[in-house]
Short mmCIF file of the C-alpha atoms (twelve columns), coordinates in Angstrom:
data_MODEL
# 
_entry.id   MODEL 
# 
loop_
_atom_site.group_PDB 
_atom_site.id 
_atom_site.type_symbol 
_atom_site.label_atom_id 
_atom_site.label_alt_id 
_atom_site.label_comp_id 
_atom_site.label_asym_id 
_atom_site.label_seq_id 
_atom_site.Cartn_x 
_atom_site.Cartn_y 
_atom_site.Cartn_z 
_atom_site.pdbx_PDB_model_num 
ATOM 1   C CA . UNK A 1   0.406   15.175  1.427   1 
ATOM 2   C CA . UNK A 2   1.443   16.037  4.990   1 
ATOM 3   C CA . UNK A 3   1.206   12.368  6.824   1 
ATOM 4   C CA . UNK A 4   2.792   10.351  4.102   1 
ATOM 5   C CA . UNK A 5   3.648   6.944   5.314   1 
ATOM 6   C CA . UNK A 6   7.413   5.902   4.351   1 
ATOM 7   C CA . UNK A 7   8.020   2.611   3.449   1 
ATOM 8   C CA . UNK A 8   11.180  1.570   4.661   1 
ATOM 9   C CA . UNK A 9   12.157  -2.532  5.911   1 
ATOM 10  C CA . UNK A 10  11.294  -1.368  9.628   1 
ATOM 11  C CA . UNK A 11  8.443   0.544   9.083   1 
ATOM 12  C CA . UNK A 12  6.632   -2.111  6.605   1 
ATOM 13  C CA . UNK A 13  4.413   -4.622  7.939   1 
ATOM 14  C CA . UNK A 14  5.982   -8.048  8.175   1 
ATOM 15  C CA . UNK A 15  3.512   -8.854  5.553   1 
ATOM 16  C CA . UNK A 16  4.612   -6.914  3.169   1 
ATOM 17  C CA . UNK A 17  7.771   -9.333  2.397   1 
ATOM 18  C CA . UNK A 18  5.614   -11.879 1.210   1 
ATOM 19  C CA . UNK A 19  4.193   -9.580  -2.078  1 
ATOM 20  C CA . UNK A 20  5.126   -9.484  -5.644  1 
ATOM 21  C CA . UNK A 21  7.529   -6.505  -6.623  1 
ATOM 22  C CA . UNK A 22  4.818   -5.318  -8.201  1 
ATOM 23  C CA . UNK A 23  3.044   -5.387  -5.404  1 
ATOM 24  C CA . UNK A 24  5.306   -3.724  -3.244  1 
ATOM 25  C CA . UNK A 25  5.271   -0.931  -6.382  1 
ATOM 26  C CA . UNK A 26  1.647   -0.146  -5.663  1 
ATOM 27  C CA . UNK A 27  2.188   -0.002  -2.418  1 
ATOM 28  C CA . UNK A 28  4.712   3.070   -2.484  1 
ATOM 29  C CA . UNK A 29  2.980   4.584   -5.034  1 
ATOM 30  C CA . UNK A 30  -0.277  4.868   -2.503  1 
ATOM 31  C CA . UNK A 31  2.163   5.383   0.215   1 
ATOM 32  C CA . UNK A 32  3.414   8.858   -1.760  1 
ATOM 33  C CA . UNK A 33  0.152   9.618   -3.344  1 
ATOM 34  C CA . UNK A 34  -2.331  9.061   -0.946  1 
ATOM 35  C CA . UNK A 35  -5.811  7.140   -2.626  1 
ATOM 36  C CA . UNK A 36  -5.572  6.244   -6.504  1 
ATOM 37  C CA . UNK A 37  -8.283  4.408   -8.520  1 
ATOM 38  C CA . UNK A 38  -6.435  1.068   -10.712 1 
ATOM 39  C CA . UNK A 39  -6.631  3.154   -13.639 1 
ATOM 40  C CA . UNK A 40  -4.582  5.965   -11.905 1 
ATOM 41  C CA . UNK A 41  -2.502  3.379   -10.271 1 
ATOM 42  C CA . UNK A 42  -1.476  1.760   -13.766 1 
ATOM 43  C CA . UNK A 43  -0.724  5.600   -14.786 1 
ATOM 44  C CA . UNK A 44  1.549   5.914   -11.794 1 
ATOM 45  C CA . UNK A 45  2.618   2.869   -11.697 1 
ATOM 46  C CA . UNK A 46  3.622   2.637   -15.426 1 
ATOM 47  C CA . UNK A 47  2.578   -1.078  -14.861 1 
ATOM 48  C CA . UNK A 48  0.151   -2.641  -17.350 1 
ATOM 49  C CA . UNK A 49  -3.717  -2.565  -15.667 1 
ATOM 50  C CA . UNK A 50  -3.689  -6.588  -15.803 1 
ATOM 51  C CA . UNK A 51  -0.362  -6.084  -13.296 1 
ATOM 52  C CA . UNK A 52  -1.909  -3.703  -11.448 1 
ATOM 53  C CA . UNK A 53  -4.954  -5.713  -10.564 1 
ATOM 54  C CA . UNK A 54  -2.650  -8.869  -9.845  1 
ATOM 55  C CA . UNK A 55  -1.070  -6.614  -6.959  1 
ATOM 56  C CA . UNK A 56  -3.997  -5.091  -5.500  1 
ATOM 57  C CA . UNK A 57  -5.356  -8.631  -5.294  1 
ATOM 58  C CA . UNK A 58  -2.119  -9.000  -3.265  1 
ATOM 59  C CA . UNK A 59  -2.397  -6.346  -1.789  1 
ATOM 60  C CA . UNK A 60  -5.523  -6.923  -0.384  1 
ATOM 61  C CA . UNK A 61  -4.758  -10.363 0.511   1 
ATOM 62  C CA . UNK A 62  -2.698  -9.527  3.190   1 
ATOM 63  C CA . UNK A 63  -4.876  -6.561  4.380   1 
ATOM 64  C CA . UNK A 64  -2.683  -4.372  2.727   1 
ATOM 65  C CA . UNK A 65  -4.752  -1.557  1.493   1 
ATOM 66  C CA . UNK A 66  -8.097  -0.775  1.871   1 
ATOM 67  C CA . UNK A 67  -10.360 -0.311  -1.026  1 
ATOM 68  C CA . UNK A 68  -13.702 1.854   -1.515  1 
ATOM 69  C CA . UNK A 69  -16.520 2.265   -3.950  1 
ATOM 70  C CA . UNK A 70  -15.944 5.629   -5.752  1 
ATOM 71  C CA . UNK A 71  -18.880 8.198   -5.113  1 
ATOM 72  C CA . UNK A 72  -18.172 9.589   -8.720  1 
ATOM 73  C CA . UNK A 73  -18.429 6.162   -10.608 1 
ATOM 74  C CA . UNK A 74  -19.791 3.078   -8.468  1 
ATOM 75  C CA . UNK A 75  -17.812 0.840   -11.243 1 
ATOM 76  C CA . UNK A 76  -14.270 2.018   -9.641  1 
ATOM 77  C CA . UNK A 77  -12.603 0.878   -6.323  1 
ATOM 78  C CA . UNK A 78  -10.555 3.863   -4.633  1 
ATOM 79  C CA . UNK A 79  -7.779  2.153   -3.183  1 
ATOM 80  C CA . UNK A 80  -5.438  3.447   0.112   1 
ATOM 81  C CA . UNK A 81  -3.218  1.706   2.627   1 
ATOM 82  C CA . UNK A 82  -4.287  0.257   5.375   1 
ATOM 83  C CA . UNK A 83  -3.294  2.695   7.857   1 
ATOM 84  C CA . UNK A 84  -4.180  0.832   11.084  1 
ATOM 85  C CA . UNK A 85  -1.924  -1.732  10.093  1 
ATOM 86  C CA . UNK A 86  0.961   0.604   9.374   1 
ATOM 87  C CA . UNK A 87  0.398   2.734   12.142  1 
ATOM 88  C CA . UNK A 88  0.883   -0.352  14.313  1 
ATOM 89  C CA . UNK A 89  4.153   -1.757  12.284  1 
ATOM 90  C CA . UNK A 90  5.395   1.868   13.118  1 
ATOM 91  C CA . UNK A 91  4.587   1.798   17.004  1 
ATOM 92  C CA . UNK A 92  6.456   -1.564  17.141  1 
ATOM 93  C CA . UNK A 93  9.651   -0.213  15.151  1 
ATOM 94  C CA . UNK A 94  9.956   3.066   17.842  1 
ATOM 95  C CA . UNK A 95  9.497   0.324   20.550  1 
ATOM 96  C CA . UNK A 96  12.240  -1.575  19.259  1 
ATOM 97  C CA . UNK A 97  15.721  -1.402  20.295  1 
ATOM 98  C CA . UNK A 98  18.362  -0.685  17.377  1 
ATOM 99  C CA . UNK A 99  21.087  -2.421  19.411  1 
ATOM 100 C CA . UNK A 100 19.256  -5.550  18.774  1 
ATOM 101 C CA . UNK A 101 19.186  -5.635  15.215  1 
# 
């Protein structure tokens, strides 16, 4: 995936400190693999589906991710990250001065 969003304390909404581990687990997972169902989230994730579910509620929460009906089964939810939201947490990080940190 070409425009992978890294996760890193200054690129990570402020938001993002307020989430479960788990939580923040599902997050880098989507940030790497781009949009994942639950199920393939668990896989990836290695978390049980209960966990899983727990952080996307999280997730979603604090406008997090984003989350679509899958074309291929209605019954799923294809999740993603909220990429307005990190897009603007990584405008205000260039905008930043490192001397102030």
């Amino acid at each position: 995936m070409s425009d992978q969003v890294v996760l890193t304390a200054d690129t990570a909404p402020d938001a993002v400190d307020d989430t479960p581990p788990s939580a923040k687990l599902v997050l880098t997972v989507l940030a790497h693999e781009g949009r994942l169902t639950q199920s393939q989230l668990a896989t990836e994730t290695m978390l049980p589906t209960r966990t899983v579910r727990y952080a996307l509620k999280q997730l979603e929460e604090h406008d997090l991710v984003d989350s679509q009906i899958s074309f291929s089964d209605a019954r799923q939810h294809i999740y993603s990250l909220n990429d307005e939201l990190f897009a603007s947490a990584e405008t205000q990080t260039r905008g930043r001065d490192p001397a102030d940190d």
